[in-house]
C-alpha positions as CSV (number, residue, x, y, z in Angstrom):
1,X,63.7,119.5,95.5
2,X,63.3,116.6,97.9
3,X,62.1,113.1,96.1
4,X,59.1,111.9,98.3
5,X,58.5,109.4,96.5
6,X,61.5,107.6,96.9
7,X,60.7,107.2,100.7
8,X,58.2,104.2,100.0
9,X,60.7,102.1,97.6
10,X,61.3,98.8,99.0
11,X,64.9,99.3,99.9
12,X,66.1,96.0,100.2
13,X,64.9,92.3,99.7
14,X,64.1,89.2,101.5
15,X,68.0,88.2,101.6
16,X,69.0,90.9,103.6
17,X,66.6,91.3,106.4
18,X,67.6,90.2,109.8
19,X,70.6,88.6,108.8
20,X,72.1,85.7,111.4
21,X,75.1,87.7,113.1
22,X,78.0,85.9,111.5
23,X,76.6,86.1,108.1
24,X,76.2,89.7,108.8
25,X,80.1,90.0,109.5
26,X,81.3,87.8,106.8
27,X,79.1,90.3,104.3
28,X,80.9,93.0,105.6
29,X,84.1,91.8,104.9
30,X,83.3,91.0,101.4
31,X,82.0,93.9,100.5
32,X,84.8,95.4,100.1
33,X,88.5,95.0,98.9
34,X,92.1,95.4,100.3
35,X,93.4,98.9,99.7
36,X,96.7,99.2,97.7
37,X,100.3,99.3,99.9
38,X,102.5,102.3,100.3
39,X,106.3,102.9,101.7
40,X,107.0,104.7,104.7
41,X,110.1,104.9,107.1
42,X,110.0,102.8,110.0
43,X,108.8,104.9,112.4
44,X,106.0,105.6,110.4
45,X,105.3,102.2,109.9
46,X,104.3,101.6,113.8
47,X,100.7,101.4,113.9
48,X,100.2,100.8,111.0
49,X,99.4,97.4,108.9
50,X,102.3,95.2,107.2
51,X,101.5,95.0,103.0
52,X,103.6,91.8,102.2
53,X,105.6,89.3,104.5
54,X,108.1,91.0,105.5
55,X,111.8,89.0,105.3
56,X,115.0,89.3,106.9
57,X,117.5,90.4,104.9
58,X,120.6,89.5,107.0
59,X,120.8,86.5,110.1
60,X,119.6,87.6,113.2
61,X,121.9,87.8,114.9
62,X,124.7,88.6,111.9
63,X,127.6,87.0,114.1
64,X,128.4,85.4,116.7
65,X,127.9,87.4,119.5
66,X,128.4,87.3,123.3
67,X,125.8,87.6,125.8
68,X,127.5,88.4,128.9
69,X,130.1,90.8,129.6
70,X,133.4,88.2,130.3
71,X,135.7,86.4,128.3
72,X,135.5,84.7,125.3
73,X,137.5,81.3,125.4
74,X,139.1,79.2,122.6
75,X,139.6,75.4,123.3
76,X,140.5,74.4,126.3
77,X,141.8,76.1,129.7
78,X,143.2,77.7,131.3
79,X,143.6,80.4,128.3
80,X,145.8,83.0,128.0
81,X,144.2,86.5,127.6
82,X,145.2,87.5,123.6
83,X,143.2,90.8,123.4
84,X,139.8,92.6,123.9
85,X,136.6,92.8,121.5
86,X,134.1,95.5,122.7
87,X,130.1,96.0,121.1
88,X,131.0,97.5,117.4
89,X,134.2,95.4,116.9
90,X,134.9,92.8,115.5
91,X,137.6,90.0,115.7
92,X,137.3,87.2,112.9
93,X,139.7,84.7,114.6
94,X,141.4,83.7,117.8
95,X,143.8,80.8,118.6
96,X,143.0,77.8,120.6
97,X,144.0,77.6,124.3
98,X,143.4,82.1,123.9
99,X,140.9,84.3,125.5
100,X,139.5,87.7,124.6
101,X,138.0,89.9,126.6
102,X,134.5,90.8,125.7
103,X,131.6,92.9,126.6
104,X,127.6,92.0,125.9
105,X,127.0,92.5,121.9
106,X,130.3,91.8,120.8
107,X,131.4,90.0,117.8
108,X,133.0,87.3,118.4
109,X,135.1,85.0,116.4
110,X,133.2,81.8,114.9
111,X,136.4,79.0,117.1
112,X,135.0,80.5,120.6
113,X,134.1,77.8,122.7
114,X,131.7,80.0,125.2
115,X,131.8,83.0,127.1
116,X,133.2,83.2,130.7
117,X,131.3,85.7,133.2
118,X,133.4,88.5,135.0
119,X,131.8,86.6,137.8
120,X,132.4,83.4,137.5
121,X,136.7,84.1,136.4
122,X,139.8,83.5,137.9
123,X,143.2,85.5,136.6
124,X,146.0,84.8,137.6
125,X,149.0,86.2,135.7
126,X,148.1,86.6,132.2
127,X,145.7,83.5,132.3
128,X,141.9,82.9,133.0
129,X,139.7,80.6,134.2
130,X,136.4,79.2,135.3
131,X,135.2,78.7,138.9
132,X,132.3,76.3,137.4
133,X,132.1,74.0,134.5
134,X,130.9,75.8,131.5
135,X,129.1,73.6,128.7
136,X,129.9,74.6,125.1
137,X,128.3,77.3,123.4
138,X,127.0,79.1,126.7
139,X,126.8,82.6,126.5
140,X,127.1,82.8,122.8
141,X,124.1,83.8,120.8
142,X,124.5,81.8,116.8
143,X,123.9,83.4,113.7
144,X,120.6,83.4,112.3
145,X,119.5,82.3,116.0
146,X,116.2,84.1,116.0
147,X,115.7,84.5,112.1
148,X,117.7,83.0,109.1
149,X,118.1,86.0,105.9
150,X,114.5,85.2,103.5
151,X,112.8,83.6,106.3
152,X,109.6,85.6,107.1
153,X,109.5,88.1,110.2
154,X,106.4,89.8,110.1
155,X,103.3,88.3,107.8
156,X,101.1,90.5,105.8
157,X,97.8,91.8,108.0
158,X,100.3,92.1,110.8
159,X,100.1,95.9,113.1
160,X,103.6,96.6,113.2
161,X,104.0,97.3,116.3
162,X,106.9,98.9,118.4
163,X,108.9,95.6,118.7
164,X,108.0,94.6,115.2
165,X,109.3,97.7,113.5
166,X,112.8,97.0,115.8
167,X,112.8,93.8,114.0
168,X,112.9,95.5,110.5
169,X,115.6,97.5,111.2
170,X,117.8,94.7,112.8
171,X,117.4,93.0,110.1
172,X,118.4,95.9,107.8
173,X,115.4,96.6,106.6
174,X,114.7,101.1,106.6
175,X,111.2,101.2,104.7
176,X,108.3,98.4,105.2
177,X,105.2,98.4,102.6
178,X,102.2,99.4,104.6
179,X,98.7,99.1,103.4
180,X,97.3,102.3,102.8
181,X,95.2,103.5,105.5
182,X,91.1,103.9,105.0
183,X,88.9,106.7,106.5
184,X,85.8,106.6,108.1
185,X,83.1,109.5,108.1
186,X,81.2,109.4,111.3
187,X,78.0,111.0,110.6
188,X,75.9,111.5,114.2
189,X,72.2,112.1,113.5
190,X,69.3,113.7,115.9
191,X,67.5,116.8,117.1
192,X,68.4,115.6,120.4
193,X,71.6,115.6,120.8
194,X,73.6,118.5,122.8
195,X,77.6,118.1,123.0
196,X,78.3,120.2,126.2
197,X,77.1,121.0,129.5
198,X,73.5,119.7,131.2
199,X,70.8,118.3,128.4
200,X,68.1,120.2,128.9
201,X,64.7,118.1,129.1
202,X,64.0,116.2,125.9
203,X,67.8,116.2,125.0
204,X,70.7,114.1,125.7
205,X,74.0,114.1,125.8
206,X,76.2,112.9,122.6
207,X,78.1,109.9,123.7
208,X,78.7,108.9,120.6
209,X,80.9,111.6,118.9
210,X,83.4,111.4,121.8
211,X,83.8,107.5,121.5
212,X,83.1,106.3,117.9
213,X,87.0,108.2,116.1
214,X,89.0,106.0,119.0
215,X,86.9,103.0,117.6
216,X,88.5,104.0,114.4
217,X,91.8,104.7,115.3
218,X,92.1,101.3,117.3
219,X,91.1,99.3,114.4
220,X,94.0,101.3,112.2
221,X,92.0,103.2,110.4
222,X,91.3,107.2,110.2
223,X,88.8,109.7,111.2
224,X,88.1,111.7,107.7
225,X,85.5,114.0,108.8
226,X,83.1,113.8,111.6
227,X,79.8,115.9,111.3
228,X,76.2,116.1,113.8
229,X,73.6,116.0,110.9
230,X,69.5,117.2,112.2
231,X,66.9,114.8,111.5
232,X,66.0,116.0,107.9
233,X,65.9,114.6,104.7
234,X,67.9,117.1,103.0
235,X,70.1,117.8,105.1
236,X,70.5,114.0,105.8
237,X,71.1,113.1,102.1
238,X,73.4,115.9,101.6
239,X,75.8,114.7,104.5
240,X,76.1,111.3,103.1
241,X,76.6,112.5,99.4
242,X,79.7,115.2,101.1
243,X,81.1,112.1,102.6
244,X,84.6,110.9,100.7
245,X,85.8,107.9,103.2
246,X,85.4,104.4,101.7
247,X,83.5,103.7,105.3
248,X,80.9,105.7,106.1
249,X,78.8,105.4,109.6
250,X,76.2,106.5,110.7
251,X,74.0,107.1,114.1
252,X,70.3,106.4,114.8
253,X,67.5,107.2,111.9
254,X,67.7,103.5,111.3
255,X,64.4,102.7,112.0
256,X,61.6,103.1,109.7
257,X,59.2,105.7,111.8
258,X,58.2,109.5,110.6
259,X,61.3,111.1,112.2
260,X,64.4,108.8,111.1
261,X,65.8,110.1,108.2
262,X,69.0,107.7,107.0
263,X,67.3,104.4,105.7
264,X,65.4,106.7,103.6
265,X,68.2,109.2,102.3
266,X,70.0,105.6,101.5
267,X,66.7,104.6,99.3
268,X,67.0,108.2,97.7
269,X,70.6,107.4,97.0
270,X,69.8,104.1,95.0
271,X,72.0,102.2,97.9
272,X,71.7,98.3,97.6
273,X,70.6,97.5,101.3
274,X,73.3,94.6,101.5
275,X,71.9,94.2,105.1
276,X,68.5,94.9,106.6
277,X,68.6,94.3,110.0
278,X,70.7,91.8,112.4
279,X,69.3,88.9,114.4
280,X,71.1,89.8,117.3
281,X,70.6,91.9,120.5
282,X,71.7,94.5,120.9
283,X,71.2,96.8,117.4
284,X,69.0,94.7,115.2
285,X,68.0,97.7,113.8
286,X,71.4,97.7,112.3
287,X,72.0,98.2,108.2
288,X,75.0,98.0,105.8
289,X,74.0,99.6,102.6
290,X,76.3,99.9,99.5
291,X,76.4,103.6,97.4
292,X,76.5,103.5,93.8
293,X,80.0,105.4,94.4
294,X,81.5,102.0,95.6
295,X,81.4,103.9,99.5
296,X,79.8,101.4,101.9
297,X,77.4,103.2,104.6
298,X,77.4,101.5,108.1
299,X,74.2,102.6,110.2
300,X,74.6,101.5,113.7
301,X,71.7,102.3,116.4
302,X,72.1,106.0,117.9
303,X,72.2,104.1,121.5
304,X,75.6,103.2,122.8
305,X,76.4,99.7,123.4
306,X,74.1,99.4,120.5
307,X,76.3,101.4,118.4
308,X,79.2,99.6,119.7
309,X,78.1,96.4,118.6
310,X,77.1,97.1,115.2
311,X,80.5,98.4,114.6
312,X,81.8,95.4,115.3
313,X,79.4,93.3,113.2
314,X,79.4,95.7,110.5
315,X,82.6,98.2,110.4
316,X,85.7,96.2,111.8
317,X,85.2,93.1,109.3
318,X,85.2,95.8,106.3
319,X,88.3,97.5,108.0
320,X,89.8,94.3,108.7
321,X,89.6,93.3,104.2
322,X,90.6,97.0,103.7
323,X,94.0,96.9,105.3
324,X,94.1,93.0,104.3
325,X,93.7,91.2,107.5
326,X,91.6,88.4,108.4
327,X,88.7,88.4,110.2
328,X,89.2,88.4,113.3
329,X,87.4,87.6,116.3
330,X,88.7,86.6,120.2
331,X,89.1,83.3,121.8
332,X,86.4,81.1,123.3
333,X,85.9,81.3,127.0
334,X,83.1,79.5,129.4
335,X,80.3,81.3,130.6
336,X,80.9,81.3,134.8
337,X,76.8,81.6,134.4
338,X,73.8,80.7,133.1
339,X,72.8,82.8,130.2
340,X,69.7,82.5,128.1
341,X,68.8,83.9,125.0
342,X,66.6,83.5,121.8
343,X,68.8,85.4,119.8
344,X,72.4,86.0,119.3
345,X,73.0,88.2,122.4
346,X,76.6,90.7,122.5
347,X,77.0,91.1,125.7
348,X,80.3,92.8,128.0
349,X,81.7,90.5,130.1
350,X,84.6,90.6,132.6
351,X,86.6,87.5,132.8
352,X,87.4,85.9,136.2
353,X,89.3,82.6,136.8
354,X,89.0,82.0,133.2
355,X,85.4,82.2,132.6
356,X,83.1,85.3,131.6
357,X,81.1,86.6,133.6
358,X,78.1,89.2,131.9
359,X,77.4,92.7,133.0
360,X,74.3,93.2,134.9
361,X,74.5,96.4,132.7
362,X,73.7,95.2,129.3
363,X,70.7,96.8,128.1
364,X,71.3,98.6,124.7
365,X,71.8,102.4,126.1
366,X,74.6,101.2,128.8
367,X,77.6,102.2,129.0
368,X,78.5,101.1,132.7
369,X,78.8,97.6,132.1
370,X,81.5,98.8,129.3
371,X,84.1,100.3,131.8
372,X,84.5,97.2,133.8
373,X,84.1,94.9,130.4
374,X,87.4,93.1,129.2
375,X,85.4,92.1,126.1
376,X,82.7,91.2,124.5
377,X,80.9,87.8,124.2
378,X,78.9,86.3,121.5
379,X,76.2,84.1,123.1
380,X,74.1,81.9,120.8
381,X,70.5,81.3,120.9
382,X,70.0,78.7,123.7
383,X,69.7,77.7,127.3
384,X,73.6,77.9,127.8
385,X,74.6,76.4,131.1
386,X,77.4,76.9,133.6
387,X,80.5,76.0,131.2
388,X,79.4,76.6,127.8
389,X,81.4,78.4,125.9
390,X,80.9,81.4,124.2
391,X,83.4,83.7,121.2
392,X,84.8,86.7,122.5
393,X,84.8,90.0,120.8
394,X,87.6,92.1,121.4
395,X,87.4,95.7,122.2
396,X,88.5,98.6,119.5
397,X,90.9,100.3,122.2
């Protein structure tokens, strides 16, 4: 039977209503703690998050090697040719005044004075030489040139990326400890809502299921189950309690009028409100609430670029902790205009010349000024003049 009752309890207190925007991220990221690591294959690790420092096990490169398809030269010239070292063999030594013949990636002997490009030699008889002066060590990467063995490759909290897991296995490495990765359950609420075809009048079309998973996925996280919950109590509190994610978000019912169902589902729940509202524009409306299960319930505003900025206040910093990064936020950039504001303001910008410019399309149900957008910028309360600078926030795709 549904607890009426409950609806009226305060739910949170006076330290967690409209909470300055970077207070609101940095509770976020405390609110939670990095998952534990895991070991997967290499090309499972792309994507995904690095655990530890990762460290070379072997120079990089592991030999001396030659850049350039030519000949490899031994002292001075002119040298007489003394054999032939392709890529996957190796010669350990050469005589002076001797030249081997060489292509790109070969192992070369430690004695070789440089490498000679097919270009630039001249044969004659069983001797080579140079049509240009050639300084010592040219065309000859060193040992340990781009990493020495137990110097650190990769630090923990980096995405191993394509290039990064190429760095593991060059450096004979064929597992990498990844952070485990968290799920998020994406709970969209309201009556209104109509996935497909024309809205009829009084509904609209859900934006939000089609966009929210890739705002998971690009912050290295997973969708675990994604569900369109009616504006009930019941049926509100029942979605929430099925949830299993560490994360859980949620869309619209934030506010506290007759028909908006999560803030009071959250009271039911015994949540601590760790947030009550943002001082920013857009999604003030915006809570983080923490379940007696440990699972931490994001509830971002059911408009778009409302939604999108709560996420990024409330749902990236936790995910950031989770896979045990940072927290991160963009550069600063100038403002190409004037923008005032009385309150933190997110707004997209595109970035011309160097300095952001805001959308004209910024109001809290846009998505238009999105598509053009190459961030997000934080603008502080204030006048803020031609020049001032402002944080950028970046986007989760």
């Amino acid at each position: 039977m549904e607890n009426k009752a409950t609806h009226n309890v305060e739910s949170s207190n006076s330290d967690s209503k409209n909470v300055d925007w970077d207070v609101a991220r940095l509770i976020s990221f405390n609110s939670v703690t990095k998952l534990p690591s895991e070991e997967v294959s290499l090309s499972q690790a792309i994507g995904r998050t690095c655990a530890h420092d990762l460290i070379a096990e072997v120079d990089l490169p592991p030999a001396y090697t030659a850049m350039m398809d030519g000949y490899a030269v031994a002292g001075t010239g002119p040298w007489r040719i003394a054999g032939a070292v392709r890529a996957g063999q190796y010669e350990p030594a050469m005589e002076l005044g001797t030249a081997l013949r060489v292509s790109t990636g070969a192992h070369i002997p430690p004695v070789a004075s440089f490498v000679i490009p097919f270009e630039d030699a001249v044969s004659f008889e069983s001797d080579i030489a140079s049509r240009v002066p050639i300084p010592v060590g040219k065309h000859i990467r060193v040992p340990g040139e781009e990493a020495k063995a137990g110097e650190v490759i990769l630090m923990a909290g980096s995405l191993i990326t394509p290039a990064g897991a190429g760095l593991a296995a060059s450096s004979s490495i064929d597992q990498l400890a990844v952070t485990q990765m968290p799920s998020v359950d994406i709970l969209v609420t309201g009556d209104e809502l109509v996935s497909s075809g024309k809205a009829a009048p009084g509904s609209i079309r859900d934006s939000l299921s089609i966009q929210i998973p890739a705002w998971v996925t690009g912050l290295g996280a997973k969708v675990g189950q994604l569900t369109h919950v009616k504006d009930d109590h019941s049926e509100t509190l029942q979605a929430i309690n099925a949830c299993q994610s560490p994360i859980i978000v949620t869309t619209g019912g934030t506010a506290h009028g007759e028909f908006d169902y999560v803030r009071k589902a959250l009271v039911t729940l015994a949540a601590d409100f760790l947030i009550d509202e943002i001082d920013m524009r857009p999604g003030h409306p915006s809570v983080l609430a923490k379940l007696p299960t440990g699972q931490i319930v994001a509830c971002l505003p059911g408009n778009p670029l409302a939604a999108l900025v709560a996420y990024l206040t409330l749902v990236a910093p936790a995910l950031n902790k989770l896979l045990g990064q940072e927290l991160q936020i963009g550069g600063m950039i100038p403002l190409k205009s004037e923008f005032s504001t009385d309150r933190t303001r997110i707004v997209p910008v595109s970035i011309d010349t160097g300095r952001a410019i805001p959308s004209e399309f910024r109001g809290s149900a846009m998505l238009r000024g999105l598509t053009s957008a190459d961030a997000l910028a934080v603008v502080s309360p204030g006048k803020n003049e031609y020049g001032t600078l402002v944080r950028l926030l970046n986007f989760p795709w």
